[in-house]
N, C-alpha and C positions, 0 to 999 in steps of 0.2 A: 504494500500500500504506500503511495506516493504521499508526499507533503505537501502542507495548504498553504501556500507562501501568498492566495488571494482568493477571492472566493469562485473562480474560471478555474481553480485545480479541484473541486467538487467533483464527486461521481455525477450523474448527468440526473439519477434517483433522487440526489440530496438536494442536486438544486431544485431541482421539479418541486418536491415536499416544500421545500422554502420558500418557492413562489406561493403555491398556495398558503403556508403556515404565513406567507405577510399578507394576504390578501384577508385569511380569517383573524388576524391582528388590528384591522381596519377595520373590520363587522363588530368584533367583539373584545374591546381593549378590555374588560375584567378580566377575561377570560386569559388575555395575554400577559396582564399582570400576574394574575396567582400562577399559572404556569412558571413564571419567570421567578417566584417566589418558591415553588417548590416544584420543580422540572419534573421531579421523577415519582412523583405520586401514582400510586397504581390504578387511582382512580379514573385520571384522564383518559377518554374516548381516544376517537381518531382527531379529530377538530386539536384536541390539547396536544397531541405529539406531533402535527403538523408544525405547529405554533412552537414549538419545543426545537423542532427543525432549523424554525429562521432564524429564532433566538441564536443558535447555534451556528448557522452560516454569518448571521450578523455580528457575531462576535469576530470570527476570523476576518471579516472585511475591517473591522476597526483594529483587528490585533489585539482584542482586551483578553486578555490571557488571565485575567483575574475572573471573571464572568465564567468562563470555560472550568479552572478550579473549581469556582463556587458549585457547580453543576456536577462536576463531578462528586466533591465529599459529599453534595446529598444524596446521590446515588448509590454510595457506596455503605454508607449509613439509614440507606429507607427499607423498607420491604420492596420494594423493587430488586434488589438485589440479588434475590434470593435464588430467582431464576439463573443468576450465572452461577451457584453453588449447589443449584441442581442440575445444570443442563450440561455443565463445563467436569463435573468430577473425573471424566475420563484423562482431565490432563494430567494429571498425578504420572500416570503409565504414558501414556500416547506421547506426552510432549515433553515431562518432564527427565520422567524415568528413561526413555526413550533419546534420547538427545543431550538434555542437559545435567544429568548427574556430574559429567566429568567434574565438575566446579567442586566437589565435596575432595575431590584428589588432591586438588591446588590451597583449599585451604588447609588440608591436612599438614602438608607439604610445606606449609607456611607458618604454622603454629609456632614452631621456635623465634621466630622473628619476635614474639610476645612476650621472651624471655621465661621468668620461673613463678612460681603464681597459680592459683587457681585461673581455669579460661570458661567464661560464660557466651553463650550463640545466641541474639537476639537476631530474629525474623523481623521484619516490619510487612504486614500483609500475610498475615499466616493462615487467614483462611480457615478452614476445611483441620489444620495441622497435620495433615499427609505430609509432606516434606519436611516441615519440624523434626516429626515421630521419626523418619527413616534416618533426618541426620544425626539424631541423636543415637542410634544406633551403628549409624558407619564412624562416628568420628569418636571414639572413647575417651580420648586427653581432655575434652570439655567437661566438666563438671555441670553446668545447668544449661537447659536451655526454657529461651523464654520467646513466646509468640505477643505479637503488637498489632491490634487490629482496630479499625474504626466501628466494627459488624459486632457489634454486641450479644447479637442473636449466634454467630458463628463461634463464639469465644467461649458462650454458657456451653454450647453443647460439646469443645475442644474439654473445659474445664469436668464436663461429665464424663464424657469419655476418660480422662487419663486423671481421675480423683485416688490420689492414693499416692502418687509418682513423686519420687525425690528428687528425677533431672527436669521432667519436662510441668510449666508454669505457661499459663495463657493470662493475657491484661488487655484489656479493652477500653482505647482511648489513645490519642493522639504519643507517637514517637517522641518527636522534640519533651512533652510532656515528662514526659515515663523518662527520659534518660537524664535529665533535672531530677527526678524524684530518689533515682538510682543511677549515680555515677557510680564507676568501677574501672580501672584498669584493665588491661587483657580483657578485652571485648571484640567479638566476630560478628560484624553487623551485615546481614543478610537479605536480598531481596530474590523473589524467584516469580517468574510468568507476568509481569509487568506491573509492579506496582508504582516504584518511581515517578510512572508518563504521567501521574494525576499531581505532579507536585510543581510548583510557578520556577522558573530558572533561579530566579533568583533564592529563592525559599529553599533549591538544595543547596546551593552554597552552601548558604548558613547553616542548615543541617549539618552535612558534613563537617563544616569547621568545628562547630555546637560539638558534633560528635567528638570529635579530635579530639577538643580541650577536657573534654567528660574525661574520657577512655582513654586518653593514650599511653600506651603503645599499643594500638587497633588494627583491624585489616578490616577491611570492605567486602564483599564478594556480590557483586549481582548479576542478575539474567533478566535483561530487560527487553523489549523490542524498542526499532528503532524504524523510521521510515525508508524505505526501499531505496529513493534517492536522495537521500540525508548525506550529505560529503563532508565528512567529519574531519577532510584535512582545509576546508575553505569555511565553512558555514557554523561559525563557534555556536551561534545561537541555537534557542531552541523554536522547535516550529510543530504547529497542530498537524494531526495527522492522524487517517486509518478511520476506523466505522464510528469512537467514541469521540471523535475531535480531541484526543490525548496527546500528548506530550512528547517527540521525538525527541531526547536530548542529545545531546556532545558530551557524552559522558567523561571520555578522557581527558576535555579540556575543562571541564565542570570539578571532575578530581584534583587535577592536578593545580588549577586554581585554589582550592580548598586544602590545598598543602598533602595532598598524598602521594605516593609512588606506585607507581602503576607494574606490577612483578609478571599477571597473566595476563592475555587477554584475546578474546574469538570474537567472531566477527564472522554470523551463520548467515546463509539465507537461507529462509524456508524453501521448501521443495514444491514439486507440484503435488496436489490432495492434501496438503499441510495444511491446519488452521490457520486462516489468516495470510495465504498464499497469495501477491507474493511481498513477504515481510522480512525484515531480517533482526536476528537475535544477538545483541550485543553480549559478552560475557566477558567477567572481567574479574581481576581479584587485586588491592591495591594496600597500602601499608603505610602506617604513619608510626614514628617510634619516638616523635616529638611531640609533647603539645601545643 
C-alpha cells in the first residue's frame, strides 16, 4: 500500500466514499459533528462511515496528523475494535509466527549489551498476549514480562487467562504513562504487527527518548509496516498510508534521532496473498547504553 502525500494518492473506493461522506456532511452537519467526535462508534449506519470517510481524506488534504491520531486511539479503545481481535487472531501463526519471529533471535543475541541485572520485556500493543506468552517462553534470561495496551476489554481477558503467573503481567492504559509509573533499567521494549503507525512523529521521538532516560541501558525491537513506497533514504518524515490512514514512519531516522543505535535491521515486502499485499514490514532491533 502506497503513501498519501495528497489526497489524488487515494484508492479510487476512498475517494468515491469521501465525495459522498462530504456531500452527507452538507445535509446533515450533526450528524458530521458527532461522527467527528467519536469516529468509530459501532453505532453508525452507512450515512456515519461515509462521513467518517471524508473526515479522513480531509485530514490528509490538510496534513492534520493530529485528527488522524485522534481517530485512531478511539478506535483502538471503542468496541469497534473488537472485530480486529476477532477476525485478525490468525496473525499470531500466518504473519507473525510465520515470518517475523526471527526478531526474538536478535534480541536474545543482544541481551548482554544490558549488562548484569534482572531484564524485564514490555510489549506496547499486546493485544490478544499470543506473542507476549510465546516470548516469554523463547527468551528465558528475562525475568518479567509485561503487556501495555489501550483495549481494556483485551487486557481483562490476557489478565484471566494467565492469573497465577510470576513472568507474565498485563496493564491497561497509555505506554508513556506506565513507564513514569515504572522506571527500571534493562528494559526490552517491544512492538509487533503494527502498532507504532497510530502514534504522531513527533510523539515517538519523545517516547523513545522518554524511554531512554527511564530504562537505560535498553534495546528497542519492532515489526512495524511501512508504506510500499516510503524511501526511507530521502523522505525522513512520516506520511498517512494503507486502509487505516496510519502512520508510515522512518523508523531509523526516528531512532536514531532519539539517541539509539541501530544493531539489526529487515526490511520485508509482503508477498502476493499476504495481508495487506502489497506492504512492507520494517524490522528492526536498536540499543541505547546511555541515558
Amino acid at each position: 500500500m502506497r503513501a498519501y502525500r495528497r489526497p489524488s494518492d487515494l484508492p479510487l473506493d476512498r475517494r468515491a466514499k469521501a465525495f459522498w461522506g462530504n456531500f452527507l456532511k452538507i445535509l446533515n452537519p450533526a450528524l458530521a459533528a458527532a461522527v467527528d467526535e467519536k469516529p468509530f462508534d459501532p453505532g453508525w449506519g452507512p450515512a456515519g462511515k461515509l462521513i467518517r470517510n471524508a473526515h479522513l481524506a480531509d485530514a490528509v488534504r490538510r496534513r492534520d496528523h493530529e485528527t488522524l491520531r485522534r481517530y485512531f486511539t478511539h478506535y483502538w479503545s471503542s468496541a469497534t475494535s473488537e472485530e480486529f481481535y476477532e477476525g485478525f487472531a490468525y496473525r499470531f501463526e500466518e504473519l507473525f509466527l510465520r515470518h517475523h519471529a526471527i526478531v526474538a533471535d536478535h534480541i536474545s543475541g543482544m541481551l548482554p549489551l544490558l549488562g548484569d541485572g534482572n531484564v524485564r520485556l514490555v510489549e506496547v500493543g499486546s493485544g490478544d498476549g499470543r506473542v507476549l506468552e510465546w516470548l516469554s517462553n523463547k527468551l528465558e534470561a528475562v525475568t518479567g514480562f509485561h503487556g501495555v495496551d489501550l483495549n481494556a476489554r483485551e487486557i481483562e481477558k490476557c489478565r484471566e487467562r494467565h492469573e497465577g503467573s510470576d513472568r507474565l503481567f498485563f496493564h491497561s492504559g497509555d505506554l508513556r504513562e506506565w513507564l513514569r509509573r515504572h522506571p527500571a533499567p534493562n528494559t526490552v521494549l517491544v512492538t509487533n504487527g503494527g502498532v507504532l503507525e497510530y502514534i504522531l512523529h513527533e510523539e515517538l521521538i519523545a517516547l523513545f527518548r522518554e524511554f531512554r532516560s527511564l530504562c537505560s541501558p535498553c534495546l528497542i525491537a519492532i515489526t512495524e509496516s511501512i508504506g510500499s513506497d516510503h524511501d526511507l533514504q530521502k523522505e525522513s518524515e512520516s506520511l498517512p498510508y494503507g486502509y487505516e490512514f496510519a502512520f508510515s514512519h522512518n523508523y531509523p531516522a526516528i531512532l536514531r534521532k532519539a539517541g539509539f543505535e541501530i544493531r539489526w535491521e529487515r526490511d520485508r515486502p509482503t508477498e502476493p496473498g499476504e495481508e495487506n499485499y502489497p506492504v512492507r514490514w520494517y524490522q528492526m532491533v536498536a540499543v541505547s547504553t546511555d541515558p
